[in-house]
ZALUMNU-562853 format. One record per residue (C-alpha): x, y, z. Coordinates in nm, 2 decimals, decimal comma, padded with zeros to 4 digits. Example, Ala and Ser with C-alpha at 12.3 -4.5 7.8 and 13.67 -1.06 7.14 Angstrom:
2
@px=01,23	py=-00,45	pz=00,78
@px=01,37	py=-00,11	pz=00,71
***
This chain:
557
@px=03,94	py=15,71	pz=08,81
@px=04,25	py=15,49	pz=08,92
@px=04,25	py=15,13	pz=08,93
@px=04,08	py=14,91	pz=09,12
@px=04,28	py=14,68	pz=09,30
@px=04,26	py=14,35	pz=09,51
@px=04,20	py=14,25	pz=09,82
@px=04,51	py=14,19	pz=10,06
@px=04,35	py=13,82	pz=10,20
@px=04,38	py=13,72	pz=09,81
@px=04,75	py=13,80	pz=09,75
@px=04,89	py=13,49	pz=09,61
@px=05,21	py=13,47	pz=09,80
@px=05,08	py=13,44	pz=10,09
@px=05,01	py=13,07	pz=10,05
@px=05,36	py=12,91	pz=10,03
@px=05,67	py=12,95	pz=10,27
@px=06,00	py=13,01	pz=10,07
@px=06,15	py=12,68	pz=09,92
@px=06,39	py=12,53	pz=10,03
@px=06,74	py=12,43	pz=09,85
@px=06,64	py=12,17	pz=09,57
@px=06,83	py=11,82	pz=09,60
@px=07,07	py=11,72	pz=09,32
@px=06,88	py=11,42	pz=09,28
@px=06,52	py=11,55	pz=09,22
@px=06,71	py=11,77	pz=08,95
@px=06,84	py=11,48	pz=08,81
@px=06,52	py=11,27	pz=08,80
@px=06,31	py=11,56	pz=08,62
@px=06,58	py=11,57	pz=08,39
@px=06,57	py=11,20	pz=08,31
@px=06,19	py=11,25	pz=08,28
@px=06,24	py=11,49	pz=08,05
@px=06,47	py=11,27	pz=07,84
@px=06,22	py=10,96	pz=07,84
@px=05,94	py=11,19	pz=07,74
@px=06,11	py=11,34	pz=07,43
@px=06,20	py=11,03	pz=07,34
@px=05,86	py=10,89	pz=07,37
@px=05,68	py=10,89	pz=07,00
@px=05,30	py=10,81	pz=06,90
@px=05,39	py=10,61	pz=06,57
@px=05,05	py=10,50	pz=06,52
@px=04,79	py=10,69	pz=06,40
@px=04,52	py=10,56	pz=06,67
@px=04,21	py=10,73	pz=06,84
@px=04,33	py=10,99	pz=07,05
@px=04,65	py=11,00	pz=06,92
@px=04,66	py=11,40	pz=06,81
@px=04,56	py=11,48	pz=07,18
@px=04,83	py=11,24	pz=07,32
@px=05,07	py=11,41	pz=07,10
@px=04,99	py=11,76	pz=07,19
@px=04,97	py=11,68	pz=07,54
@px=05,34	py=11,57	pz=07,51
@px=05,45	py=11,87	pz=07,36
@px=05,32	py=12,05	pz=07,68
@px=05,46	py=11,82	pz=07,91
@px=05,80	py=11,90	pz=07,70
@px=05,72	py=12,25	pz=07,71
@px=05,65	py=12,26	pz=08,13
@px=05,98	py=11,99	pz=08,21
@px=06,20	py=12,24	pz=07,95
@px=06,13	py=12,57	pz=07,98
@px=05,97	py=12,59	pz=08,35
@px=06,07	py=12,31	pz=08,62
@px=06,44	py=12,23	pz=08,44
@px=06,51	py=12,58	pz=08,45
@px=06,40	py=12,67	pz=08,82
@px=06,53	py=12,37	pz=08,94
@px=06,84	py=12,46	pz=08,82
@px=06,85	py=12,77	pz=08,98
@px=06,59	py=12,87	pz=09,23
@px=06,67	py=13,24	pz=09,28
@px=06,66	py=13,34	pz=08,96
@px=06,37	py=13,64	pz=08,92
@px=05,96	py=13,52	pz=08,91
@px=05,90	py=13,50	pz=08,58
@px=05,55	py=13,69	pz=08,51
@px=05,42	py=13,62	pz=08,21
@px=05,12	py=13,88	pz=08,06
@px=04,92	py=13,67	pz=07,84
@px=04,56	py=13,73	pz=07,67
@px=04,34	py=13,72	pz=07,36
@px=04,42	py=13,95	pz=07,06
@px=04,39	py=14,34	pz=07,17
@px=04,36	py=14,29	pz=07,57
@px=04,61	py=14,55	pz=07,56
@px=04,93	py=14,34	pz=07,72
@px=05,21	py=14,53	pz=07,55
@px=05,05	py=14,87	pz=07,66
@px=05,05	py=14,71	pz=08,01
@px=05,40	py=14,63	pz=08,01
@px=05,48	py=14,99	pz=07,86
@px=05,30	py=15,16	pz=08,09
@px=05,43	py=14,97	pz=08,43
@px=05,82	py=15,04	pz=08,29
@px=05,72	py=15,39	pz=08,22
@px=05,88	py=15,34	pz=07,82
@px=05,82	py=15,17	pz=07,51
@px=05,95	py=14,79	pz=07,55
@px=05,71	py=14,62	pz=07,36
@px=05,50	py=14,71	pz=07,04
@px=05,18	py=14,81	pz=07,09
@px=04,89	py=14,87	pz=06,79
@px=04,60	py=14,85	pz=06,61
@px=04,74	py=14,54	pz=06,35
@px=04,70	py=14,20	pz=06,43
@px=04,87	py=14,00	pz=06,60
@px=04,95	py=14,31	pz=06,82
@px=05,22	py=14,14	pz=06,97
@px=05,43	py=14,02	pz=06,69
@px=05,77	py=13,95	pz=06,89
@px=05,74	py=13,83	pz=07,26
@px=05,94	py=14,06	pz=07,50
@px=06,05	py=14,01	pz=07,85
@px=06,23	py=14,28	pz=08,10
@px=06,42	py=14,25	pz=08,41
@px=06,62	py=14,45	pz=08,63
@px=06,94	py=14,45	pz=08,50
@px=07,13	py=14,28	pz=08,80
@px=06,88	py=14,00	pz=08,71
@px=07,04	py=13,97	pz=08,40
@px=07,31	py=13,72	pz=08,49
@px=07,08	py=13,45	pz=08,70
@px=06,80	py=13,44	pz=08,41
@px=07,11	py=13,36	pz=08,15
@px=07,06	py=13,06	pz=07,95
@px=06,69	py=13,02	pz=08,06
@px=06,54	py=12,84	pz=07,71
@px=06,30	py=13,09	pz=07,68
@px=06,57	py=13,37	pz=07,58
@px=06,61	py=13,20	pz=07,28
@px=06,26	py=13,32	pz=07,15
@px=06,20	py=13,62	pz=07,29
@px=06,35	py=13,98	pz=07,30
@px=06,53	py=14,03	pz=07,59
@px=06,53	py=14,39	pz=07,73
@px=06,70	py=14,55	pz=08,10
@px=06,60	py=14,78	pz=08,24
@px=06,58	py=14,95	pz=08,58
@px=06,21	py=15,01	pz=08,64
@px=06,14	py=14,64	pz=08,65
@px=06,13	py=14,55	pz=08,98
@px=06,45	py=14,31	pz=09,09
@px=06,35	py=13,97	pz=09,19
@px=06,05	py=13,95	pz=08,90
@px=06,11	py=13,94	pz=08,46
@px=05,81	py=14,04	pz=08,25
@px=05,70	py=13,87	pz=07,99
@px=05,46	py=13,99	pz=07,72
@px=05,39	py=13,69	pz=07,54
@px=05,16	py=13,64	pz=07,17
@px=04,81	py=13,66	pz=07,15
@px=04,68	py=13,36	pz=07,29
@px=04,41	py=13,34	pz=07,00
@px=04,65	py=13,46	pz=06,73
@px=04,59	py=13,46	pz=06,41
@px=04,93	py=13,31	pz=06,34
@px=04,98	py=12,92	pz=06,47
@px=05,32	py=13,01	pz=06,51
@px=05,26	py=13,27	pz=06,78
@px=04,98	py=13,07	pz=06,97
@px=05,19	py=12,82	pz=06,99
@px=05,49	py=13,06	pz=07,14
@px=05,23	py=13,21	pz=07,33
@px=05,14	py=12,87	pz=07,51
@px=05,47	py=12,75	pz=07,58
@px=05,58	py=13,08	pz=07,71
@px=05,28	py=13,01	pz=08,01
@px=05,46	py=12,67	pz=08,07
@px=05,78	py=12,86	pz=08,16
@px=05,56	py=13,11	pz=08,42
@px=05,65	py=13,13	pz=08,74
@px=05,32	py=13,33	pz=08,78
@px=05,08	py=13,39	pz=08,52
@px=04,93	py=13,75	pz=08,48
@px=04,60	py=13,70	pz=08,24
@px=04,49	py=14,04	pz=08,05
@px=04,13	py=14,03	pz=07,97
@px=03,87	py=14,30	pz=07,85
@px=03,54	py=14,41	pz=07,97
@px=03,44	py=14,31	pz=07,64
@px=03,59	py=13,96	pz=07,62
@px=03,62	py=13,84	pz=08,02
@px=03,33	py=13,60	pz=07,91
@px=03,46	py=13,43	pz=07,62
@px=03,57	py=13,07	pz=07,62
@px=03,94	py=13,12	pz=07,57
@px=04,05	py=13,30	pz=07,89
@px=03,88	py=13,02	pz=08,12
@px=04,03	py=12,75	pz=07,89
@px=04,37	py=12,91	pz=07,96
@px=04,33	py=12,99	pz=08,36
@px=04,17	py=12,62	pz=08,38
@px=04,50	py=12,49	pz=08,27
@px=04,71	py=12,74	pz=08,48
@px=04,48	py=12,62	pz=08,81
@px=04,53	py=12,23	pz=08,71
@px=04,90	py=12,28	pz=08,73
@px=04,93	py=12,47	pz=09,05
@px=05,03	py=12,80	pz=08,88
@px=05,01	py=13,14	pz=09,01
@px=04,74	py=13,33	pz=08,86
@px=04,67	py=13,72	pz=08,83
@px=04,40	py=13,87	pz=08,61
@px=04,40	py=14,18	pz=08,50
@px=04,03	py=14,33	pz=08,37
@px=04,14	py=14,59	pz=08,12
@px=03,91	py=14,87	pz=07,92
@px=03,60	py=14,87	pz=08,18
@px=03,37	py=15,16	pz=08,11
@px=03,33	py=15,36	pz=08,42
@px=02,97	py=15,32	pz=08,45
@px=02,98	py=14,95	pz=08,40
@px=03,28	py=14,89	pz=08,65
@px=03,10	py=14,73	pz=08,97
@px=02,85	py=14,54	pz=08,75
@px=03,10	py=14,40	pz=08,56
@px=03,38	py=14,38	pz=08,84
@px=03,10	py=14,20	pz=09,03
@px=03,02	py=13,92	pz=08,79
@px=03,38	py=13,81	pz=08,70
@px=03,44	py=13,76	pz=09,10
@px=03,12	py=13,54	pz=09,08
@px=03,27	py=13,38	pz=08,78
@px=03,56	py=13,33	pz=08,96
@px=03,44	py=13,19	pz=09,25
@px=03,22	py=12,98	pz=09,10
@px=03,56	py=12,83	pz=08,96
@px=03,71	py=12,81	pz=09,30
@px=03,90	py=13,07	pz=09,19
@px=03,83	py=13,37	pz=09,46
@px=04,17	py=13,36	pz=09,56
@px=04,30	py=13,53	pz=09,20
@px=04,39	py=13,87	pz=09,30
@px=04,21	py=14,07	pz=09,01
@px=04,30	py=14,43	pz=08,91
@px=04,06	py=14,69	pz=08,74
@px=04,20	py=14,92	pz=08,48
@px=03,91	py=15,14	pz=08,35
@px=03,87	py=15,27	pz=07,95
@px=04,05	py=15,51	pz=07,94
@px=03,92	py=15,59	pz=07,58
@px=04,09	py=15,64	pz=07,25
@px=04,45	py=15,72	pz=07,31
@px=04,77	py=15,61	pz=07,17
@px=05,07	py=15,57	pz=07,42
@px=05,11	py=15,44	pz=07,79
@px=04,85	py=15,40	pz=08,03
@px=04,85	py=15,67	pz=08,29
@px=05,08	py=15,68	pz=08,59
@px=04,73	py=15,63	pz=08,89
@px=04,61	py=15,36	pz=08,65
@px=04,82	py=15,10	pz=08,68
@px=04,99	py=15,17	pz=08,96
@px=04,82	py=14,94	pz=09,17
@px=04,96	py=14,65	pz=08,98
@px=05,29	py=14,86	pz=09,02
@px=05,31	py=14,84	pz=09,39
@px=05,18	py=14,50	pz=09,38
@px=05,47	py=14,38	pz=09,11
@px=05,69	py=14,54	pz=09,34
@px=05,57	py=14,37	pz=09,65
@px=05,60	py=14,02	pz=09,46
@px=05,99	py=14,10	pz=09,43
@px=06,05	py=14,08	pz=09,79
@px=06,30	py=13,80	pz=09,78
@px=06,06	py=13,64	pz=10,06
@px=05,74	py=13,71	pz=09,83
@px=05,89	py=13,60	pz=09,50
@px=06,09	py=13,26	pz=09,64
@px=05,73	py=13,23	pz=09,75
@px=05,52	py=13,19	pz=09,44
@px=05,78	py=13,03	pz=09,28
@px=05,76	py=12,75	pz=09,54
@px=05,42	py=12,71	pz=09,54
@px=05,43	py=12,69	pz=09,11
@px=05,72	py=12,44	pz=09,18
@px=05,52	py=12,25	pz=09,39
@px=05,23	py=12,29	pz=09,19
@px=05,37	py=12,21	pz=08,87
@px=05,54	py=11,94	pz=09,03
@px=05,20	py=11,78	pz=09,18
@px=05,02	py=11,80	pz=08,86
@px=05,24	py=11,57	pz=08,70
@px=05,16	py=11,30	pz=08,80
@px=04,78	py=11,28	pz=08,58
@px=05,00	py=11,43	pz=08,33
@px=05,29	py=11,16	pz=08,30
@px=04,98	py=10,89	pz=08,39
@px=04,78	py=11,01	pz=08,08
@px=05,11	py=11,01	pz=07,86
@px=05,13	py=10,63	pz=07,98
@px=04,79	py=10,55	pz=07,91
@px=04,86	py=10,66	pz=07,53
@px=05,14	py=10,47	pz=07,51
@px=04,99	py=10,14	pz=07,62
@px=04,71	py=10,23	pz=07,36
@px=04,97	py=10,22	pz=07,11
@px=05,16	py=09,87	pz=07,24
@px=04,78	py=09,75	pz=07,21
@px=04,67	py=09,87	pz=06,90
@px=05,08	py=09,69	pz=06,73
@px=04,92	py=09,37	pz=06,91
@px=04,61	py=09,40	pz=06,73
@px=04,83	py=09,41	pz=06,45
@px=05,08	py=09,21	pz=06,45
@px=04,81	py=08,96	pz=06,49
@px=04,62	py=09,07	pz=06,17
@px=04,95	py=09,06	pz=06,04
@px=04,96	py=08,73	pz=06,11
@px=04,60	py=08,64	pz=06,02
@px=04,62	py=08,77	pz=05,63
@px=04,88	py=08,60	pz=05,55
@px=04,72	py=08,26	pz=05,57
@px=04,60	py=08,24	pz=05,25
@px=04,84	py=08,38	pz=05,05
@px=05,07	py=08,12	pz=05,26
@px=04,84	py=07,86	pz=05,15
@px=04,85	py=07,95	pz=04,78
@px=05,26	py=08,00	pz=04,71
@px=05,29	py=07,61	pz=04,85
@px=04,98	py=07,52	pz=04,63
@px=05,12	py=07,74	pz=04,38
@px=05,42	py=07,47	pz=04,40
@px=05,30	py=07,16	pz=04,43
@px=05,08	py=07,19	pz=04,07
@px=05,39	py=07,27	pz=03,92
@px=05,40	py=07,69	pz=03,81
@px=05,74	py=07,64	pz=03,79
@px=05,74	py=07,45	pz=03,50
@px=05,49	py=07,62	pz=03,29
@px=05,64	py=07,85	pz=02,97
@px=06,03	py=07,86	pz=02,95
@px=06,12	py=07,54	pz=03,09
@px=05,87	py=07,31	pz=02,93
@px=06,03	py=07,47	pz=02,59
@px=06,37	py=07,44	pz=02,71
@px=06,29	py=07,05	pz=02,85
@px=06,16	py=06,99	pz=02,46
@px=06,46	py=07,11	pz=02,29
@px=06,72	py=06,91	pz=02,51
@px=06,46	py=06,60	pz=02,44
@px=06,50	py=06,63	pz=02,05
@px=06,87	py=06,73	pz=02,07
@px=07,01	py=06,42	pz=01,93
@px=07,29	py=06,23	pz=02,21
@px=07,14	py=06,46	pz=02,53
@px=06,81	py=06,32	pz=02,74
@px=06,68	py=06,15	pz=02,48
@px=06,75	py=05,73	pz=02,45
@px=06,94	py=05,72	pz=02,77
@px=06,70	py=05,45	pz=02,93
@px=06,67	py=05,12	pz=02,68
@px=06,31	py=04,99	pz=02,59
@px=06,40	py=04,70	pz=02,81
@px=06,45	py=04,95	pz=03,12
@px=06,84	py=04,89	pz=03,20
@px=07,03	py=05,21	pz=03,13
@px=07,21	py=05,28	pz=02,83
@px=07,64	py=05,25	pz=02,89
@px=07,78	py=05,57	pz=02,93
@px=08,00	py=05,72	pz=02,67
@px=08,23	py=05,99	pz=02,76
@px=08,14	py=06,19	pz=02,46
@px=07,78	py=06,18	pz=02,53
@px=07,84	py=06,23	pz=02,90
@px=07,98	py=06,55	pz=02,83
@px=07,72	py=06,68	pz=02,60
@px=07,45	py=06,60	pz=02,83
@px=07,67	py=06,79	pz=03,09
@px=07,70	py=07,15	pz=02,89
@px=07,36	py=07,12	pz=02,76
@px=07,21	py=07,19	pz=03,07
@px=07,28	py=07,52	pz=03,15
@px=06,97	py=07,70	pz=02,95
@px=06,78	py=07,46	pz=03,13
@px=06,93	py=07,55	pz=03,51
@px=06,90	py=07,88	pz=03,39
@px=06,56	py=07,88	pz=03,33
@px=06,47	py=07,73	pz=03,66
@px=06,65	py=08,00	pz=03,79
@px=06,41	py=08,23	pz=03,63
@px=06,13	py=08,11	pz=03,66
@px=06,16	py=08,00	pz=04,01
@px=06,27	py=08,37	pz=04,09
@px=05,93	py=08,49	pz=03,95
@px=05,74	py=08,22	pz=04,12
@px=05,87	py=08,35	pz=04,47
@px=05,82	py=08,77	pz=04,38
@px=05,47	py=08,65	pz=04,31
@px=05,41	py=08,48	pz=04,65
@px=05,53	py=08,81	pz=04,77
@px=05,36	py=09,02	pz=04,63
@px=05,06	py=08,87	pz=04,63
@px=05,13	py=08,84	pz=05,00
@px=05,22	py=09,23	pz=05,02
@px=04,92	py=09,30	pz=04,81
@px=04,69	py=09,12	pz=05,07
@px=04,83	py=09,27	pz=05,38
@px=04,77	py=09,62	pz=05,22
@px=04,40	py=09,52	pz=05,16
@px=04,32	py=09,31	pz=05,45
@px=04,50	py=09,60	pz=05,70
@px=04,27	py=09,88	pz=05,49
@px=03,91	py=09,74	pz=05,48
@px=03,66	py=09,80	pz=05,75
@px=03,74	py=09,64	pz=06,07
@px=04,09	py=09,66	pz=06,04
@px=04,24	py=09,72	pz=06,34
@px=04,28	py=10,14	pz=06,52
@px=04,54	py=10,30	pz=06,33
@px=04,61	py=09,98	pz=06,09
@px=04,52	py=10,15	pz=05,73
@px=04,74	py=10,44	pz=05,81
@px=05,01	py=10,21	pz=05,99
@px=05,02	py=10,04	pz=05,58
@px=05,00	py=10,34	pz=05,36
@px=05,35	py=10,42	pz=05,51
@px=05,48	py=10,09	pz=05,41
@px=05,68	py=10,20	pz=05,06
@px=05,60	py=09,93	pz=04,78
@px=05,93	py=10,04	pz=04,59
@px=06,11	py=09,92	pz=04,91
@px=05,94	py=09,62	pz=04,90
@px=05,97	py=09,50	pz=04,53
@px=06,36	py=09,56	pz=04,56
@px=06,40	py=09,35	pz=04,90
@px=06,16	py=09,11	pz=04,73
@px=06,35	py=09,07	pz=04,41
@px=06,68	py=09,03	pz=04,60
@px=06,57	py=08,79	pz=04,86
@px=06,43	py=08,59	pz=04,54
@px=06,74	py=08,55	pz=04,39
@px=06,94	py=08,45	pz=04,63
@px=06,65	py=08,17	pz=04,73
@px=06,66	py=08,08	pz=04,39
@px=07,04	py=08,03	pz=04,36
@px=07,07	py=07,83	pz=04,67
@px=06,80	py=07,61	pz=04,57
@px=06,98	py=07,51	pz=04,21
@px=07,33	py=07,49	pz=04,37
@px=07,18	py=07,28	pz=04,62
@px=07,02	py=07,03	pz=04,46
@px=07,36	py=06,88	pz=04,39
@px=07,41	py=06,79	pz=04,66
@px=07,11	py=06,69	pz=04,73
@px=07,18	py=06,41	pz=04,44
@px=07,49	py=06,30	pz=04,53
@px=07,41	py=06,27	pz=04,91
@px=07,07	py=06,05	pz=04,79
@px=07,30	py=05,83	pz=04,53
@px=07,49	py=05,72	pz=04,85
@px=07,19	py=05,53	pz=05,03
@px=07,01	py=05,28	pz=04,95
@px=07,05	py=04,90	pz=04,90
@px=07,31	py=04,74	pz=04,69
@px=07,09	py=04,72	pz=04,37
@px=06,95	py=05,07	pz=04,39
@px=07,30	py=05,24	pz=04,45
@px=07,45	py=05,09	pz=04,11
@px=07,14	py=05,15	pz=03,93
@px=07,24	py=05,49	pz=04,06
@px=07,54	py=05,52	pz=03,98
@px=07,48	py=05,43	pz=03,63
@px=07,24	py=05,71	pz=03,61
@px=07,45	py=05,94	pz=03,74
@px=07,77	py=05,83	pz=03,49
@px=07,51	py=05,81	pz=03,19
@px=07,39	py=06,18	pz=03,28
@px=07,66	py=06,35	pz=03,49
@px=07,59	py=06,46	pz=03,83
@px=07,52	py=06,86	pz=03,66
@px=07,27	py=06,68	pz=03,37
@px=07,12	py=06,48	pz=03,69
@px=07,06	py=06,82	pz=03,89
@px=06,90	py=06,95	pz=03,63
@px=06,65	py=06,63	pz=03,57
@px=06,57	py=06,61	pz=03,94
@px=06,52	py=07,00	pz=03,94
@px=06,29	py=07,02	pz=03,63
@px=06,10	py=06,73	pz=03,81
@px=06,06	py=06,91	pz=04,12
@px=05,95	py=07,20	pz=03,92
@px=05,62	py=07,04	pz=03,78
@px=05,75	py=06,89	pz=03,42
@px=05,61	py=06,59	pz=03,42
@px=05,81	py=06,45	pz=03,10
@px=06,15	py=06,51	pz=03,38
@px=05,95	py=06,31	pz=03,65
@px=05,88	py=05,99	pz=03,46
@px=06,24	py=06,02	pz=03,30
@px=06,38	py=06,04	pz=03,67
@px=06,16	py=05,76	pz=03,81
@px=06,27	py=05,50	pz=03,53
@px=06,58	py=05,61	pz=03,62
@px=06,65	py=05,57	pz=03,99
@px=06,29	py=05,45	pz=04,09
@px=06,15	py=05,55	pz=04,45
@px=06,49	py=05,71	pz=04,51
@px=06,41	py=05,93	pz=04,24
@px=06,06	py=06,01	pz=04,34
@px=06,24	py=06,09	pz=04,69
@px=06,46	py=06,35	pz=04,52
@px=06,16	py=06,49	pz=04,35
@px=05,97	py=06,55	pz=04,65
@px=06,23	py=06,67	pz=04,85
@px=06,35	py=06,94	pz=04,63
@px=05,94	py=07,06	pz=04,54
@px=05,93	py=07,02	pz=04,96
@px=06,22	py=07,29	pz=04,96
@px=06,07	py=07,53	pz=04,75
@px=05,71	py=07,51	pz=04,85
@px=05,91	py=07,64	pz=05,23
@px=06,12	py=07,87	pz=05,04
@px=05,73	py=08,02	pz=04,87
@px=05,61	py=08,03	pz=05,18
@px=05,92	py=08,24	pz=05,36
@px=05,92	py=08,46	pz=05,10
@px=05,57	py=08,54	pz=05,20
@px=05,63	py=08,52	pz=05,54
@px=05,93	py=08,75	pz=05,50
@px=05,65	py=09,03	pz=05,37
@px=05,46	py=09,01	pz=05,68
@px=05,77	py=09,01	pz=05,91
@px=05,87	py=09,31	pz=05,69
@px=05,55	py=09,49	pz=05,76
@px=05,59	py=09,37	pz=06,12
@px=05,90	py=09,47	pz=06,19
@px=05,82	py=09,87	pz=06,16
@px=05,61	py=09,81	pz=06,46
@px=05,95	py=09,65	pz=06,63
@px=06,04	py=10,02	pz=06,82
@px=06,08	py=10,12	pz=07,23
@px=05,74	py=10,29	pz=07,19
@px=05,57	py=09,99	pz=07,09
@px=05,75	py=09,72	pz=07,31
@px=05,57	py=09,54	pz=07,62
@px=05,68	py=09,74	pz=07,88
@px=05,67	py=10,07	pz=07,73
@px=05,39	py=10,27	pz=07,92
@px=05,58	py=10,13	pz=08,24
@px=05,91	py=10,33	pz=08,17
@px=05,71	py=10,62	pz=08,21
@px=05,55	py=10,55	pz=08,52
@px=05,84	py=10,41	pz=08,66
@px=06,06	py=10,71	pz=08,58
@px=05,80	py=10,92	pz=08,78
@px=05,78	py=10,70	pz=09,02
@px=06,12	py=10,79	pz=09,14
@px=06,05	py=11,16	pz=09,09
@px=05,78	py=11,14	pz=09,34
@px=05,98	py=10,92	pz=09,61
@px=06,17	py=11,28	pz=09,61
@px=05,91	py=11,53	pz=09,69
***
């Protein structure tokens, strides 16, 4: 028994006139579509975000290998594309409509291990550098009928990811889709899943119903043109190939020569400019949800870097709070420095004896001067020291908090895995760094700081100053007003019988300065942490590149 074939009324190009010359320009704006939409990312790991990315990858896949391509050149051949489940019996199809062995056919799975697609070979020059070629096996040959390529893609349901996911992108580059089912399988899930995508895009759809036992043939002919219908549908032309039993080899000649004629038909240069205009068109209209839904994910993802950036911003309150307080009660001191402070005390001719019991400051000897001077290093060293630990604390306590805060239930969508890619190494280097250099600037500028504060002041309190500063040194007077500032209190009172309120101003001043610099070094974690979210994707106006971009796309069709 032949094949049954479909009715004329359904043919599929009979719906679209032939297209006519594509503008420069709409080439041009699907091409910089393309090029925003490749360079669109999801970086946060949000709800919905594996669906937005594998929607994109489509998208990719129909701008690349489908509209790019025929826009480029319109009368290249219809590309047909046979696509089905494991075992529908594509490659035998293909073998059998070319009358010769194109494309492995057999029992192992996946059955189609290499995708293969055939044209005439004066085609051969127009489908050149179509992306597709660079997957698939490309064979010429005379029996395919000129105007039309066939494509035997992967198993749709493969069992290798690899060739589903060949198989998929291969029906984004159709021109017309030809879907090879089985009596045995027409009902699963798969093959609707597939020709519901195909109808959402506007492509051209065929079905073939393969392996149909002959006394089964009108029930189940009948019930997939119900199914059909049912998914408005009816006009899929449908072709019958009954089981022809257990055979190895082609198909016969009267089986599938109805889809012959009808292959041929479709190469009429009238026919095939045809259904590639109304894919075109098709795949052109259903861009639209398609770009819209792309936008949608990417102003989930601006949202969910607001969120946080704001709980950035949030956890680091506290630990703000505690580097100043941290400060003020005088950390800095503690250990090193209070050791070093009691050895330049007892160190006969240094700190010690340079106020009288009466109050006035002792004369300065040069001698004495100059001791005081050298002996201070250790000291300024130590500051150094522990002023640099005192700031990679505030930052890592500050670190340590965003990493909890940004992990614990009600964090906000995407925020715990947005962290776990923050590297800690990373951040103990920049922290170290940025704490040195805080640190040195702090002790050379204090220095300054003295000599600009011994140059105010009334008459009385500038000499008393100046004797302080010839007793000590200006170096031996840093280091007093640093170790103050630092929390000694032994260094405070010695400053304050010293130069009085100007000394207290010092003191405060300098403990001011590094209360900010605690508190920028654990600001500087949180900008750190915020400043991965500072890329296009997540900027303001993201989402309304991409709906801008189509936008113009649309103003040309």
């Amino acid at each position: 028994m032949g094949a049954v074939s479909y009715s004329p009324e359904h043919d599929v190009t009979d719906v679209a006139a032939p297209p006519a010359p594509v503008a420069p320009s709409l080439l041009d704006a699907v091409r910089d579509l393309r090029r925003d939409v490749e360079a669109t990312s999801f970086p946060l790991d949000i709800d919905g975000v594996d669906a937005a990315r594998a929607s994109r990858t489509r998208l990719l896949d129909q701008l690349s290998d489908h509209l790019l391509p025929r826009l480029a050149e319109l009368s290249a051949p219809a590309i047909v594309v046979l696509a089905g489940s494991t075992g529908a019996g594509k490659s035998t199809l293909v073998n059998s409509l070319l009358g010769t062995e194109v494309s492995e056919a057999g029992v192992l799975r996946p059955t189609t291990r290499q995708a293969v697609i055939a044209h005439h070979p004066d085609d051969g020059e127009l489908l050149a550098g179509h992306p597709v070629l660079e997957d698939v096996k490309v064979v010429s040959h005379e029996s395919v009928p000129r105007g039309v390529a066939l494509l035997d893609a992967p198993d749709l349901d493969s069992v290798l990811e690899s060739n589903r996911a060949t198989a998929h992108r291969l029906l984004e580059a159709a021109d017309l889709w030809l879907f090879v089912t089985t009596a045995a399988r027409y009902g699963d899930a798969l093959p609707w899943q597939v020709l519901a995508g195909a109808m959402e895009r506007g492509a051209s759809v065929a079905m073939v119903l393969n392996r149909v036992p002959v006394e089964s043939l009108p029930a189940v002919r009948g019930d997939l043109l119900v199914r059909l219908r049912e998914r408005g549908m009816q006009g899929v032309p449908l072709f019958v190939v009954p089981d022809a039993g257990p055979q190895q080899g082609p198909l016969s000649t009267a089986s599938v020569a109805p889809i012959k004629r009808w292959l041929t038909m479709l190469a009429g240069p009238d026919r095939a400019r045809a259904v590639i205009a109304r894919t075109l068109r098709g795949s052109l209209g259903a861009l639209r949800p398609w770009v819209d839904t792309q936008a949608d994910a990417v102003q989930d993802q601006v949202d969910a870097a607001d969120a946080l950036r704001a709980a950035i911003g949030a956890a680091l309150s506290g630990p703000t709070d505690a580097a100043r307080a941290a400060v003020h009660r005088g950390v800095v001191a503690d250990g090193a420095v209070t050791a070093r402070w009691t050895e330049l005390v007892a160190g006969a001719g240094r700190f010690a004896h340079v106020v009288r019991p009466s109050g006035r400051i002792r004369a300065a000897r040069r001698r004495t001067t100059r001791l005081r001077e050298a002996s201070v290093g250790p000291l300024l060293a130590d500051l150094q020291q522990a002023a640099v630990a005192n700031l990679e604390r505030a930052g890592a306590a500050a670190e340590r908090e965003l990493r909890e805060r940004l992990s614990a239930r009600g964090a906000p969508d995407g925020a715990a895995g947005f962290v776990a890619s923050w590297p800690s190494d990373d951040r103990r280097s920049a922290r170290a760094t940025r704490a040195d250099s805080i640190a040195t600037a702090w002790i050379d500028g204090a220095r300054l700081a003295v000599l600009a504060a011994l140059a105010e002041g009334d008459p009385r309190a500038l000499k008393r100053s100046a004797r302080a500063a010839k007793a000590l040194g200006d170096r031996a007077l840093a280091a007093l007003v640093l170790a103050a500032a630092a929390g000694l209190a032994p260094a405070a009172e010695l400053l304050t019988e010293l130069l009085g309120d100007a000394g207290d101003a010092l003191r405060d001043q300098l403990r001011a300065e590094l209360e900010a610099h605690a508190a920028a070094q654990v600001e500087a974690e949180g900008a750190a942490l915020a400043a991965l979210l500072d890329v296009p994707d997540l900027a303001a106006d993201a989402a309304s590149r991409l709906r801008l971009r189509f936008a113009v796309l649309r103003g040309l069709t």
